[in-house]
N, C-alpha and C positions, 0 to 999 in steps of 0.2 A: 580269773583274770591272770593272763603268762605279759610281763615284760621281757623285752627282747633289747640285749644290748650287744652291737657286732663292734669286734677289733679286729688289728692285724692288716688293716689295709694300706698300700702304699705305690711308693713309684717303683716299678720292678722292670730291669732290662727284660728284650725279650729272650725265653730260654731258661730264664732264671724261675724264682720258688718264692711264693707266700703260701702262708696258713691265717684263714681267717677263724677265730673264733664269736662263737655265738651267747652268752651269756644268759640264763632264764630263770626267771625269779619263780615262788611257787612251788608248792610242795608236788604236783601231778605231771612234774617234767616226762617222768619216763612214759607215760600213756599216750602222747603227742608223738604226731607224724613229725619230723622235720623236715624243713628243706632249704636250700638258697635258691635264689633265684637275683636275676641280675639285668642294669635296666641300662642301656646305652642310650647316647642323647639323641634324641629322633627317632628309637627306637621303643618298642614295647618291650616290656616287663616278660622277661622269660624264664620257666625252670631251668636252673643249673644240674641241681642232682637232689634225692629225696632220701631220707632212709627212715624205714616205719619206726614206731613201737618195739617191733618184732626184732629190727635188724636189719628187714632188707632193704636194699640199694637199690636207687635208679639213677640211671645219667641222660643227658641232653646227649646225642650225637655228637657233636663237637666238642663234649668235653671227654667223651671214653678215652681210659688208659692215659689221661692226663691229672683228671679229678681224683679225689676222695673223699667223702664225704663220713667220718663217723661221728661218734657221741660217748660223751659216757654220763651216765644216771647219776651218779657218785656224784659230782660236781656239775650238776644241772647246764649241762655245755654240749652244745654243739660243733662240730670242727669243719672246713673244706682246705684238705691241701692244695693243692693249686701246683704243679710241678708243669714244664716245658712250657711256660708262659708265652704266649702272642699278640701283637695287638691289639688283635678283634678282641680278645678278651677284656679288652678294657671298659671300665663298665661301674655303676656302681651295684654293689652289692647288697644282698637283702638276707635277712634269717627270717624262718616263718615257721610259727608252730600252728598246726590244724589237731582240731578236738574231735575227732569222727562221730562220737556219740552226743555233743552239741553244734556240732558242723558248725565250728568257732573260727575265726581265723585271726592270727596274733602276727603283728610284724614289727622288726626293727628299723630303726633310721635310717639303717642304711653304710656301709662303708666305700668309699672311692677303692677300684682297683685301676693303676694306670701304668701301662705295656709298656715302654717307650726307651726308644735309644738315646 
């Protein structure tokens, strides 16, 4: 069992920077895929960015060279910076840990990201 708790969410002109953090309880943090994903009103639930176990990275098209998505093991955390913010982006945000060898799937509440001038 992974609880998932996100921070870091807020009102950001557009242009501007958040970093959202991921919080996870549980000793088998580092064997989890991570990812965020982000759910605008009316719309469905979409990958933002992933980074495995391993290290590697993926992003949504819309977010390349905007995103970043690490982690670090040490302190059972997830991170998404969030640089040259835009509207569209606004949205609430999700952390999600996946268990490949229990095909688990673990989510947070959720944090509000909102663009706005």
């Amino acid at each position: 069992q992974v609880q998932l708790v996100e921070s870091g969410g807020g009102l950001v002109q557009p242009g501007g920077s958040l970093r959202l953090s991921c919080a996870a309880s549980g000793r088998a943090f580092s064997i989890y895929d991570m990812a965020w994903y982000r759910q605008a009103p009316g719309e469905q639930r979409e990958l933002v960015a992933v980074i495995t176990s391993l290290g590697r990275t993926n992003y949504a098209d819309s977010v390349k060279g905007r995103f970043t998505i690490s982690r670090d093991n040490a302190k059972n955390t997830v991170y998404l910076q969030m640089n040259s913010l835009k509207p569209e982006d606004t949205a609430v945000y999700y952390c999600n840990a996946y268990d490949n060898p229990t095909l688990r799937s673990y989510w947070g509440q959720g944090t509000q990201v909102t663009v706005s001038s």
